[in-house]
C-alpha positions in Angstrom: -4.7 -13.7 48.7 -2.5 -15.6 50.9 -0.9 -19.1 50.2 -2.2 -22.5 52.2 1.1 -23.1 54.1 -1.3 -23.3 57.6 -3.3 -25.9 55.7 0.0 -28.2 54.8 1.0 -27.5 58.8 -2.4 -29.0 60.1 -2.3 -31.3 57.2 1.0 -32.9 58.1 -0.1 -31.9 62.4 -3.5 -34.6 62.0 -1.1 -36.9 60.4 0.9 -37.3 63.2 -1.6 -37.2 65.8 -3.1 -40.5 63.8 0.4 -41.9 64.5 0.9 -42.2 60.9 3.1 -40.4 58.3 1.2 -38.5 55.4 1.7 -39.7 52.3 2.8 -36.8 49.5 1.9 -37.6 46.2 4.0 -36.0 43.0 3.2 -35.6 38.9 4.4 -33.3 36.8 2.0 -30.4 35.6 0.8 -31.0 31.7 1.3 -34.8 31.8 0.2 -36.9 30.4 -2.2 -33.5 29.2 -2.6 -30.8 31.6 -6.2 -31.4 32.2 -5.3 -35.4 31.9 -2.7 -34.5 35.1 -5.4 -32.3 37.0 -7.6 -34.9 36.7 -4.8 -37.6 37.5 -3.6 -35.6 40.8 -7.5 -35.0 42.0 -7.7 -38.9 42.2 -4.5 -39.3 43.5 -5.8 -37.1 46.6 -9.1 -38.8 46.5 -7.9 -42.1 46.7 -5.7 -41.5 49.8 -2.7 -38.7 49.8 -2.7 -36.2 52.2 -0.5 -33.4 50.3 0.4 -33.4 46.2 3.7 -32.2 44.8 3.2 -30.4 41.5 6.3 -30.2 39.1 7.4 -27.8 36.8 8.8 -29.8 33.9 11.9 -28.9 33.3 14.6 -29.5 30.1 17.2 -30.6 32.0 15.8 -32.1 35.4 19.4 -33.3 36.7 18.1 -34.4 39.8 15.0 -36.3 38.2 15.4 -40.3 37.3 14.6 -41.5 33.7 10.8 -42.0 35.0 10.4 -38.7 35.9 12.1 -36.9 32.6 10.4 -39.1 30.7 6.8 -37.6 32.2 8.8 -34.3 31.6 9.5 -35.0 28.0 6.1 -35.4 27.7 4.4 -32.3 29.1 7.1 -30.0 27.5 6.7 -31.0 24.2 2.8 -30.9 24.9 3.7 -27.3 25.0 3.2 -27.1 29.1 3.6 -23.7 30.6 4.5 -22.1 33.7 0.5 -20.3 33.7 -0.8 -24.4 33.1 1.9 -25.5 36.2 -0.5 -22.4 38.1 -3.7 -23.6 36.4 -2.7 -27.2 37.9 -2.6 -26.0 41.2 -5.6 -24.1 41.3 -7.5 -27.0 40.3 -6.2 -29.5 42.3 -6.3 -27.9 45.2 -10.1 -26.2 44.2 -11.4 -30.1 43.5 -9.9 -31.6 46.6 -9.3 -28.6 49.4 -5.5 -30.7 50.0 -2.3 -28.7 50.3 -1.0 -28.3 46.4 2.7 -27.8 46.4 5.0 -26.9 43.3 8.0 -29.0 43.1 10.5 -26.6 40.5 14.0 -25.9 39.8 14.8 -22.5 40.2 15.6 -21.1 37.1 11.9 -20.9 36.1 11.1 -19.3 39.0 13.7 -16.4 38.0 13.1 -16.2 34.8 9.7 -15.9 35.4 10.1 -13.5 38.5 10.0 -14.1 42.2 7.6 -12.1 43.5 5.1 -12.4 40.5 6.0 -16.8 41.0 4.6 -16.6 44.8 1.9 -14.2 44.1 0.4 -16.3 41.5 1.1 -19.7 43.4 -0.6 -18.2 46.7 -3.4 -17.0 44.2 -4.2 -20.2 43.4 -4.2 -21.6 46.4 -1.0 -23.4 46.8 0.8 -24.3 49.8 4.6 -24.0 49.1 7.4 -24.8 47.3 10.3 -27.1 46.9 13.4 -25.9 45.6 15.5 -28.8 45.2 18.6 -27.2 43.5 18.5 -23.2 45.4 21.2 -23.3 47.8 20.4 -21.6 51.3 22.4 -19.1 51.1 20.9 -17.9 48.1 17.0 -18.1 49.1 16.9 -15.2 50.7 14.4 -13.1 48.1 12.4 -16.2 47.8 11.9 -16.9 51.4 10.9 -12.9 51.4 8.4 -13.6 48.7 7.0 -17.2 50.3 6.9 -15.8 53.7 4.9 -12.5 52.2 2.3 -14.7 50.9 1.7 -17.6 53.0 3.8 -19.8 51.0 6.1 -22.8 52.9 9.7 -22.9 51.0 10.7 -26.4 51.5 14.6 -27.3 51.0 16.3 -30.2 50.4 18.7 -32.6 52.4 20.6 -35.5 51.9 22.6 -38.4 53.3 25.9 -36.5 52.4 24.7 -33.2 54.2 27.0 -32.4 57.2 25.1 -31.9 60.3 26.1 -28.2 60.5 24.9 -27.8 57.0 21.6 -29.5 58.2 20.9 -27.2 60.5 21.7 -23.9 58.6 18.7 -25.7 55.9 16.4 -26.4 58.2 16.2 -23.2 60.3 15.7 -21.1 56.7 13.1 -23.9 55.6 9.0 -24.1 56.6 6.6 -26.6 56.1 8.5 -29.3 56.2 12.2 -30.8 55.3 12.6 -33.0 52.4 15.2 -35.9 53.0 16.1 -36.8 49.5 17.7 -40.6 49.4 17.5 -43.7 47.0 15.5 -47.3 47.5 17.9 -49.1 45.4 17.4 -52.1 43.2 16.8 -55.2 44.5 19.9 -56.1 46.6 20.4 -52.8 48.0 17.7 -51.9 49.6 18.4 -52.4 53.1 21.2 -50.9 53.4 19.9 -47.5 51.5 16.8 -47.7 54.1 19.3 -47.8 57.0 20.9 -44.3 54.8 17.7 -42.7 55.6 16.6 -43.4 58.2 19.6 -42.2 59.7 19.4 -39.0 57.7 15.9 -38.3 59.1 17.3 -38.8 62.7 20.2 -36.4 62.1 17.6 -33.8 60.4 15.7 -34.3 63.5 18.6 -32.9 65.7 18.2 -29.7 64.0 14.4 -28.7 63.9 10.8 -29.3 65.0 10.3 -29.7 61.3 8.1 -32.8 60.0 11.3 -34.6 57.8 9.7 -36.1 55.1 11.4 -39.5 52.6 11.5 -39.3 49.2 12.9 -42.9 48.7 11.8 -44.3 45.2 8.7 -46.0 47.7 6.3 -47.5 45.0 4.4 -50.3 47.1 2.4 -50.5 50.2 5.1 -52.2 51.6 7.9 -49.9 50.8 5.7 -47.2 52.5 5.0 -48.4 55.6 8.9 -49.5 56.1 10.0 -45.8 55.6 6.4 -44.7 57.6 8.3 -46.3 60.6 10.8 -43.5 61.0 9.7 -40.3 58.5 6.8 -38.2 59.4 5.8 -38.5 55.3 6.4 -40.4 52.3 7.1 -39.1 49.3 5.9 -41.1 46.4 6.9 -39.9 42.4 7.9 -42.4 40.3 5.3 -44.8 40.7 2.2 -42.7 40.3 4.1 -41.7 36.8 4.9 -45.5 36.0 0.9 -46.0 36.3 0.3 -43.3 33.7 2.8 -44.6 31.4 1.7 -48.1 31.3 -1.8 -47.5 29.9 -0.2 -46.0 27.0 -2.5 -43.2 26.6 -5.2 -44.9 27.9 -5.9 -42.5 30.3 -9.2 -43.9 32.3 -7.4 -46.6 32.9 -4.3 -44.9 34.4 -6.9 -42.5 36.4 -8.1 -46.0 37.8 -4.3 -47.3 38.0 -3.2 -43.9 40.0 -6.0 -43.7 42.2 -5.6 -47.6 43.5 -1.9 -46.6 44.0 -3.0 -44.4 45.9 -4.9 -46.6 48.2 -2.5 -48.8 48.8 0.5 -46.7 49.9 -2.3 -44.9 52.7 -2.9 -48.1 54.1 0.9 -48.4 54.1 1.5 -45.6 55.8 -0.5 -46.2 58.2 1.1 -49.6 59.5 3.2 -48.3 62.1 4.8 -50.4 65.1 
């Protein structure tokens, strides 16, 4: 069976012709439960994302903030799996017919193995992954793999990538390009904005690509400033912060995650 990376390329294709930026949703598989996080993404995708970013909880997630481990704390000593990150996926993307991607360091994936990782993922109807830590130069058997079975492999760039560096990513990457950056705290945050917004134009240089923000957005607000000038949004932290505040209350952060939701589509939709 072959992977969904057409569906994520119309996906992110309707956004565009809406003159809006999709909005990409993210939670960790197995959090707050693995069921509780199928359940939490399906109403995340119900209540307005276009695309949703499983991750595969990781012991040392280096390029995670404290949010984020904290969710990953969580699932991995609920005993999470790589076959429940799968099982997630499947789900999801069964419930709500969006693009599922996995979002996964790659030591999993090779410990695991690489070709048996993009089989199962295209199995179960996923549409890709992001590798934020596997250099280039280095992707070559998983780009094999992805390509094999309809998979998009999605890489990572940043503000301190070099614009020849940019372009070597982007032509080995599919889907879309992730521009990693920061929001800031309060004080900060207009300067970081101007950071990535520049990054996106320089990414844009380089490929036909949709360049999509993950920026720490986690209001409407936030969203439609970065929807100005990124084909998506990339929102993580804030879906998590609504689990985590019902304290295992977990209709209520179903409720929480799914109003989110709303909010940051009518953000991104508030273009100029």
């Amino acid at each position: 069976m072959a992977g969904n990376v057409e569906l994520l390329n119309s996906v992110l294709a309707q956004a565009r012709t809406e003159n809006r930026a999709a909005l990409v949703g993210y939670l960790p598989a197995g959090f707050p439960t693995v069921d509780g996080g199928v359940r939490a993404m399906t109403e995340m995708l119900d209540g307005g994302c276009d695309i949703v970013e499983v991750g595969l909880p990781h012991s040392d997630p280096v390029l995670d903030g404290p949010v984020i481990q904290t969710a990953d704390d969580i699932a991995l000593r609920g005993g999470v799996k790589i076959v429940d990150v799968i099982r997630t996926v499947r789900e999801v993307h069964a419930a709500t017919g969006a693009p599922v991607l996995c979002m996964t360091y790659w030591n999993p994936v090779d410990a695991y193995g690489v070709e048996r990782f993009a089989a199962d993922l295209a199995e179960a109807g996923g549409a890709g992954c992001i590798l934020p830590d596997l250099p280039v130069e280095e992707s070559e058997v998983w780009r094999k793999a992805a390509e094999q079975h309809g998979l998009a492999t999605v890489f990572v760039v940043a503000p301190s990538s070099r614009d020849e560096r940019l372009a070597k990513i982007t032509a080995a990457g599919s889907g879309f390009v992730y521009a990693a950056s920061l929001m800031g705290v309060t004080g900060t945050r207009a300067s970081v904005g101007r950071e990535a917004q520049e990054l996106v134009a320089r990414t844009r240089a380089t490929t036909d690509l949709p360049v999509c923000v993950g920026l720490g957005v986690s209001n409407a607000e936030q969203a439609a400033e970065v929807a100005q000038f990124a084909d998506g949004v990339i929102v993580g932290s804030a879906f998590v912060k609504r689990l985590l505040a019902e304290d295992g209350d977990l209709d209520a952060g179903l409720t929480g995650v799914r109003a989110l939701a709303g909010e940051l589509a009518e953000g991104v939709r508030k273009r100029t």
